[in-house]
N, C-alpha and C positions, 0 to 999 in steps of 0.2 A: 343649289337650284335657286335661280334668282323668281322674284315675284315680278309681274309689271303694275305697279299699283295705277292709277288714275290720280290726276292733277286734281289742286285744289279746285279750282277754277272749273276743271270736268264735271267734279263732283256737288258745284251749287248750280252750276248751268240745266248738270241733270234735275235740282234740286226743285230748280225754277219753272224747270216743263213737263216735269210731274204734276206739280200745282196747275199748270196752265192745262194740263191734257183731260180737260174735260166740262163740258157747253154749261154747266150750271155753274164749275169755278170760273168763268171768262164773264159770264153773265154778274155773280159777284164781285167781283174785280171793276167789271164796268161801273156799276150800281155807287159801289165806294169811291171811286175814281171822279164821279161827278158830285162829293158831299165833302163837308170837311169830316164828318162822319155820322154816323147812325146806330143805332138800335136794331139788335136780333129780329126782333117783331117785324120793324120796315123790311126788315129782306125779307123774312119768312111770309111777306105777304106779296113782295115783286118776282116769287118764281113759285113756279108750281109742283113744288115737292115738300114732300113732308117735313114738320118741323125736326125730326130728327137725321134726318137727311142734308137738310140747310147747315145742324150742328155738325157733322160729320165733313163736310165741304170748308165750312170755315175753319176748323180743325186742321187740313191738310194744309189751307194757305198761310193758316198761322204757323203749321213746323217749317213750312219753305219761309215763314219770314214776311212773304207778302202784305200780312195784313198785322195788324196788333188791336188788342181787345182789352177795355179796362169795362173791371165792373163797377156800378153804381147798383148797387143793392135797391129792389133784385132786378135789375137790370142789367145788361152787357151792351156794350156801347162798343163798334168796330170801327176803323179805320185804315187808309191805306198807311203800310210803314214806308216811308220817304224815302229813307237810305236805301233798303233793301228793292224798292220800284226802281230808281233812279240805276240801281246796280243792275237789275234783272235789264232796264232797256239795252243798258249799256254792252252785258255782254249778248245778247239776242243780235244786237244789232253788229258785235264783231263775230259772231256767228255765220249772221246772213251776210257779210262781207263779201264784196267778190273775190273767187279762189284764181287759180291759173287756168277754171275752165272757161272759155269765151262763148258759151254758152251756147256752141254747135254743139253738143251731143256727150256723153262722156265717153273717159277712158282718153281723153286729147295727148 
């Protein structure tokens, strides 16, 4: 019995919109996107959810790779990860590619 596994590629695309599938990570994403980077605190205080909520959010973007976090004792200082943005645009955007459908309707 053969398996069908999923591409590499499938599997960071998914990786990338898991991260992005939800209003307070796109809100972080935005936040860091406009800094060369910040501090826990600065976020925990541009959205309105709980500080362990914020850690749990950045948590996700950090396993997709989105973002990267160095600590300064006792502080955590976030930023967006370059590579892994530059790669998330990239396949988003061969994603959203136009397909063979011309955009009457599907099933063309």
């Amino acid at each position: 019995m053969t398996s069908k596994e999923y591409t590499p590629e499938q599997e960071q695309l998914a990786r990338f919109a898991k991260a992005l599938a939800h209003p307070a990570r796109v809100a972080i994403l935005q936040f860091l996107a406009q800094r060369s980077n910040c501090y826990f605190g600065d976020i925990h205080e541009e959205l309105p959810i709980a500080k362990a909520t914020v850690s749990q959010h950045l948590k996700e973007l950090k396993d997709a790779g989105l973002i990267q976090g160095e600590i300064e004792t006792p502080k955590v200082k976030y930023c967006i990860n370059p590579d892994n943005w530059a790669l998330a645009r990239e396949m988003l955007d061969g994603f959203f590619a136009p397909g063979k459908c011309d955009g009457n309707g599907c099933c063309c």
